[in-house]
C-alpha positions as CSV (number, residue, x, y, z in Angstrom):
1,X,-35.3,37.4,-141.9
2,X,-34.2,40.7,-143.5
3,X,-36.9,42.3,-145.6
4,X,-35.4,42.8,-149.1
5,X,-34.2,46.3,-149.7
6,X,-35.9,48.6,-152.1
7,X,-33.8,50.7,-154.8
8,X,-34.9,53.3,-157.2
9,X,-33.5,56.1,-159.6
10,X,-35.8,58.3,-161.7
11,X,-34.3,59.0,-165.1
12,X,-35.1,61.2,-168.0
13,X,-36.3,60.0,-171.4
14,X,-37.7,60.7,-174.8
15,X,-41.3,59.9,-173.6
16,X,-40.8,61.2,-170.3
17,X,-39.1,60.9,-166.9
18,X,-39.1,57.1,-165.9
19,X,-38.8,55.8,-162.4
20,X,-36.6,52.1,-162.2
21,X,-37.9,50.0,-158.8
22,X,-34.9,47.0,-158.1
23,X,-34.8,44.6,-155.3
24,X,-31.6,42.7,-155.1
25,X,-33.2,40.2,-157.1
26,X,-33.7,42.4,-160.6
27,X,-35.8,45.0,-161.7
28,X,-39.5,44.9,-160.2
29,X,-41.0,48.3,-162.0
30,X,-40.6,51.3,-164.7
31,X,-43.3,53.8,-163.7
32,X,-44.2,56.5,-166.3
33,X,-45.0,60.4,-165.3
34,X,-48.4,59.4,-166.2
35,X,-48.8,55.9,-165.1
36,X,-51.3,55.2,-161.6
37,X,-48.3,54.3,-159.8
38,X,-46.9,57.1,-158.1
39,X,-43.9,58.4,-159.3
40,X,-42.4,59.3,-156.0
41,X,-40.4,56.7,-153.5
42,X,-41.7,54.8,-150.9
43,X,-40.6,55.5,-147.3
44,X,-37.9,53.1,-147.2
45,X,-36.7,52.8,-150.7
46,X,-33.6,53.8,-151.0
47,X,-32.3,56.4,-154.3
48,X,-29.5,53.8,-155.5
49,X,-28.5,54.8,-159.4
50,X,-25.7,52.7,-159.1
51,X,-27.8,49.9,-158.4
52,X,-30.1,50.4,-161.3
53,X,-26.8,51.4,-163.7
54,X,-27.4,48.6,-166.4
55,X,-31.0,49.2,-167.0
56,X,-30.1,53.0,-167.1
57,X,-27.4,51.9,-169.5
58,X,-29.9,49.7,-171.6
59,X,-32.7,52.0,-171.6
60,X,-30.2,54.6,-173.2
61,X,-29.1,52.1,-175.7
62,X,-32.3,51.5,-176.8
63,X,-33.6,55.1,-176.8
64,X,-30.3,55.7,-179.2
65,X,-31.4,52.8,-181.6
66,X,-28.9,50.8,-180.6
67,X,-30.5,48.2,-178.6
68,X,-33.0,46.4,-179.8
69,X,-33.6,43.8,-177.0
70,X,-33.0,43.9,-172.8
71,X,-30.5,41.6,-171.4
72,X,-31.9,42.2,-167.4
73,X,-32.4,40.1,-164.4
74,X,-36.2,40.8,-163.8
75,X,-38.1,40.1,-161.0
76,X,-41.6,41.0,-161.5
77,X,-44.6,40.4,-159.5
78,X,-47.6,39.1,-160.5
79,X,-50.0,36.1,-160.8
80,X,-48.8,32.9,-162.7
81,X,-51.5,34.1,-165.7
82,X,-49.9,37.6,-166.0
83,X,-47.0,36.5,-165.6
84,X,-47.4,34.1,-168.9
85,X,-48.4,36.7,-170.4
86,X,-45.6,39.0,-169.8
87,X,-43.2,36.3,-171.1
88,X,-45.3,35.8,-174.4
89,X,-44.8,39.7,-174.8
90,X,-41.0,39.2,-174.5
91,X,-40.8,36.8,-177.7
92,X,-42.6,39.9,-180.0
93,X,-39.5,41.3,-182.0
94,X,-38.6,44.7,-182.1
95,X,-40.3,46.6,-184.6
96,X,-43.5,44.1,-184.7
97,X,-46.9,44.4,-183.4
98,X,-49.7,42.0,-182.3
99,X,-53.0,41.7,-181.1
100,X,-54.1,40.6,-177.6
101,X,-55.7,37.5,-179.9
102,X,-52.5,36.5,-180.8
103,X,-51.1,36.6,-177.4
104,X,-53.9,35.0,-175.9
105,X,-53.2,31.6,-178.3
106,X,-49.6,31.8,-178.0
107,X,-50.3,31.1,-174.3
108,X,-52.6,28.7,-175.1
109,X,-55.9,30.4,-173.8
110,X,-57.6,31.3,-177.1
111,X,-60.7,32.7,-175.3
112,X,-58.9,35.1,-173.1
113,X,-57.7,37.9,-174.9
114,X,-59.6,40.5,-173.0
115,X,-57.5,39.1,-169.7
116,X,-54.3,38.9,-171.9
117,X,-55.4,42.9,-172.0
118,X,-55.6,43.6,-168.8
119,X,-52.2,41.4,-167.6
120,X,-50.8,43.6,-170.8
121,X,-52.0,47.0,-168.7
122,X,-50.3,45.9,-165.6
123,X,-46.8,45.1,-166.9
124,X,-44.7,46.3,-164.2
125,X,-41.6,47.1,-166.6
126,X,-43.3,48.6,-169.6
127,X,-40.6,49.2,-172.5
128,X,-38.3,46.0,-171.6
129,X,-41.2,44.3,-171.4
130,X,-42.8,45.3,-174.6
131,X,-46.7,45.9,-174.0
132,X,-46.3,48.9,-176.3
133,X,-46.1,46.1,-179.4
134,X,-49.7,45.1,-178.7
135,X,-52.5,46.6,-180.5
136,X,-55.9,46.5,-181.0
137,X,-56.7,43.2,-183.6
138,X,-58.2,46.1,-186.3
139,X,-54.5,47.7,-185.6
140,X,-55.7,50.4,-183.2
141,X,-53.4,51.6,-180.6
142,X,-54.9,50.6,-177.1
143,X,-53.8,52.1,-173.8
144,X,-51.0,52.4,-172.7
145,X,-49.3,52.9,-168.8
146,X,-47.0,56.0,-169.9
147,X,-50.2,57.6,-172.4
148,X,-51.1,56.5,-176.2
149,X,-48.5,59.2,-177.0
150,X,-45.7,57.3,-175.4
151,X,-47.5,54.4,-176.9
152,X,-47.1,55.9,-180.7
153,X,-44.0,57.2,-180.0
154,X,-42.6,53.7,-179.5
155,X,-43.5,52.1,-182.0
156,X,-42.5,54.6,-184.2
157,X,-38.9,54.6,-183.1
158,X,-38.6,51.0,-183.3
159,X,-40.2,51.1,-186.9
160,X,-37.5,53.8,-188.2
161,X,-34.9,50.9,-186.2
162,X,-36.0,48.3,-187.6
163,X,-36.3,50.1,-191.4
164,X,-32.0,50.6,-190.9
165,X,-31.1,47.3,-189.7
């Protein structure tokens, strides 16, 4: 069996450069400058920005304001909780916040919000996924894989996006 091949490309941003991670089945991570994950290639991967074109493509779009949602094959790894949760986060619309509460009934674990928080912190594609639209249930910003700064920056872009639309 072939072990599946590894692409990234490391692009520039408004909240900082971003590194894309694809297999051949989608995307499988967006690492910030400030995020845990090293921000530097494995031995192995292979730099492919023609591989990782779309997302580049979307990612620009939506740094423009003129993409409010990600149309992207992801393949994300995780555990069948976190991954629930990383789906609920995908039905927040743009411009709109909620609390790790919320998330935590919508998938139907009312008692778990502090886990809905950490499977929110270890979204591997921060931005198309959108963590940054869940706060703190008094509205505080929480953390945040690319910094609270990248956090606030977010939301404020989609807010002055969603205000013209």
């Amino acid at each position: 069996m072939i072990a599946n091949r590894i692409y990234y490309d490391i692009i520039p941003s408004p909240i900082g450069p971003m590194m894309l991670v694809a297999d051949d089945n989608g995307l499988r991570e967006l690492r910030f400058e400030l995020d845990s994950r090293p921000q530097t290639p494995l031995a192995g991967w292979l730099h492919a920005p023609d591989k990782l074109a779309r997302v580049r493509t979307q990612l620009a779009e939506y740094f423009a304001g003129e993409r409010m949602e990600f149309d992207l094959l992801l393949n994300m790894l995780g555990t069948d909780f976190q991954k629930d949760v990383w789906q609920a986060l995908l039905t927040i619309p743009y411009g709109v916040t909620a609390s790790y509460g919320e998330i935590s009934q919508q998938i139907n674990r009312p008692k778990a919000s502090r886990a809905v928080g950490a499977a929110n912190g270890r979204n591997p594609v921060p931005v198309i996924v959108p963590c940054h639209r869940v706060i703190g249930s008094n509205g505080s910003l929480t953390g945040f894989g690319g910094g609270l700064a990248a956090k606030q920056w977010l939301l404020a872009h989609e807010s002055r996006g969603f205000a013209l639309r």
